[in-house]
N, C-alpha and C positions, 0 to 999 in steps of 0.2 A: 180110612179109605172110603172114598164116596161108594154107593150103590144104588145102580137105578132103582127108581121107585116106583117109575110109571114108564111107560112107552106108549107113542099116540100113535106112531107109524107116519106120523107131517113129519119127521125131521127134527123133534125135540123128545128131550130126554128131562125128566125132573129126579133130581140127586138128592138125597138127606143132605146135602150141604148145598143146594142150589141146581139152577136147572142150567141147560147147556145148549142152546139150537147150534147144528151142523149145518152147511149150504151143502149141495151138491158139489163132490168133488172131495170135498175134504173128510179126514179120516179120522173116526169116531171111535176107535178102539184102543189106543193113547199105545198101541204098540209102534210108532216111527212116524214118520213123514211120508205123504202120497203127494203125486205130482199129478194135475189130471191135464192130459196133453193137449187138449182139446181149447181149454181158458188160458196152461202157463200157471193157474194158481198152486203155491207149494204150502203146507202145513207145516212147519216146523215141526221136528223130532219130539219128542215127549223125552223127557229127561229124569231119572229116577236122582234125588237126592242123597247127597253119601255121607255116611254114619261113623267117623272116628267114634271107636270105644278105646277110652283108655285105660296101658295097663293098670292094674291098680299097684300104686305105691306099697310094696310091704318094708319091714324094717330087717334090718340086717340081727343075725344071730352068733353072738360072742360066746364064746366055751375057753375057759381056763382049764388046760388040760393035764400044770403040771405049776404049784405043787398042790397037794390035796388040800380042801378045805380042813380044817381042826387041828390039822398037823401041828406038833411041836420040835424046834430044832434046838439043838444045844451050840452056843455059839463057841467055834473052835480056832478061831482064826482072833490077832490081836491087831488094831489099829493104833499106833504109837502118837500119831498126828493127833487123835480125836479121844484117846486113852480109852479105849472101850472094848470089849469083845465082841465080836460079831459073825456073823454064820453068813454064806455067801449062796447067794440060792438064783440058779436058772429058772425065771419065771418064760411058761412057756403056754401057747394057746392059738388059737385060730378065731376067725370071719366068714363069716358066708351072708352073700345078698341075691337074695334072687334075680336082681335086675344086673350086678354087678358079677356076680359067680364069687370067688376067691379074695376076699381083702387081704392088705397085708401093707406092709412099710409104714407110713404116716396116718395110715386110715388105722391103725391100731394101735392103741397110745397106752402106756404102763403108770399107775403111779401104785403110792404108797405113803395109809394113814395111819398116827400120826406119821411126822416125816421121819426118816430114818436118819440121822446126823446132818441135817436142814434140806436134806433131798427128797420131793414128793416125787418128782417124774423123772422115773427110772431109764426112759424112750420108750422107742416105737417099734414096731416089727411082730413076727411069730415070738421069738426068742429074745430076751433082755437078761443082764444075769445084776441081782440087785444085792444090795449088802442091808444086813436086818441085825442091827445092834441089840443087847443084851445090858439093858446099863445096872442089871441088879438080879440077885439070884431067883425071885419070884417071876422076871421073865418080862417082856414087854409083849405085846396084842400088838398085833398090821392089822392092816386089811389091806388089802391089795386087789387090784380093782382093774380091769382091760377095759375099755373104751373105744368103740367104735363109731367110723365115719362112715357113710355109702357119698354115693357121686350125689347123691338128691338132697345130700343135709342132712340126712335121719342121722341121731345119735342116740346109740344105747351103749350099756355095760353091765357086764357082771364083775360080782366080786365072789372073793373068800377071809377067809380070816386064820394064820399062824402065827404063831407066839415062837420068839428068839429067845431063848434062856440061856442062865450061865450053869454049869452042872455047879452045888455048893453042897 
């Protein structure tokens, strides 16, 4: 912001950014426009410049809420198609975005590493219920992973890690 520097009391002013002579009439104090009725002559208003701050972009926060990480499940169920046993499990979890509030549906995407009988992506939503084969008594390792979209393109995820075994 300029600040006077000097004042001569003739009608000029010298500024740390430059000096400024006034005429008779017009208005020196940069608060609006004066009219002096007497010339007709008008000052245009002074006009303060406007300052978009923008929000700042944060990333959205994924939580897998169900099942526990480390967990081990015994698979109880048999698949005749794919001859394998397997354990059937409600993967379950939530979104939140600050700019967005509550994610959900497509903005929340399920998979599952390696794949479970050639299926990695389980779907989308809170709730997906995925089948986690057992192809041997030592058990097989997932990782299971939620993935999140926000409306700005941010993508992040969490994962966890349980093991499908056969009781032997």
């Amino acid at each position: 912001m300029a600040r006077p520097v000097d004042g001569t009391g003739d009608g000029s002013v010298a500024c740390d950014i430059g000096s400024v002579e006034f005429q008779p009439g017009e208005s020196g104090h940069g608060g609006g426009g004066d009219t002096d009725p007497a010339d007709g002559d008008t000052v245009p208003a002074t006009t303060q410049p406007t300052t978009t701050v923008p929000t700042p972009d944060t990333l959205p926060v994924a939580v897998i809420t169900f099942p526990q990480d480390g967990v081990t499940y015994i698979a109880d169920k048999f698949d005749k198609d794919a001859n394998q046993w397997y354990y059937e499990v409600t993967l379950q979890g939530s979104g939140t975005d600050a700019e967005d509030g509550a994610l959900s549906g497509k903005n929340l995407v399920w998979t599952v590493s390696p794949a479970s009988n050639n299926v990695t992506v389980f779907g989308s939503g809170e709730s997906v219920t995925a089948r986690l084969y057992a192809p041997a008594c030592f058990g097989n390792s997932y990782t299971i992973t939620l993935t999140l979209t926000d409306s700005d393109g941010n993508v992040v995820s969490t994962q966890i890690t349980v093991i499908s075994s056969l009781f032997c």
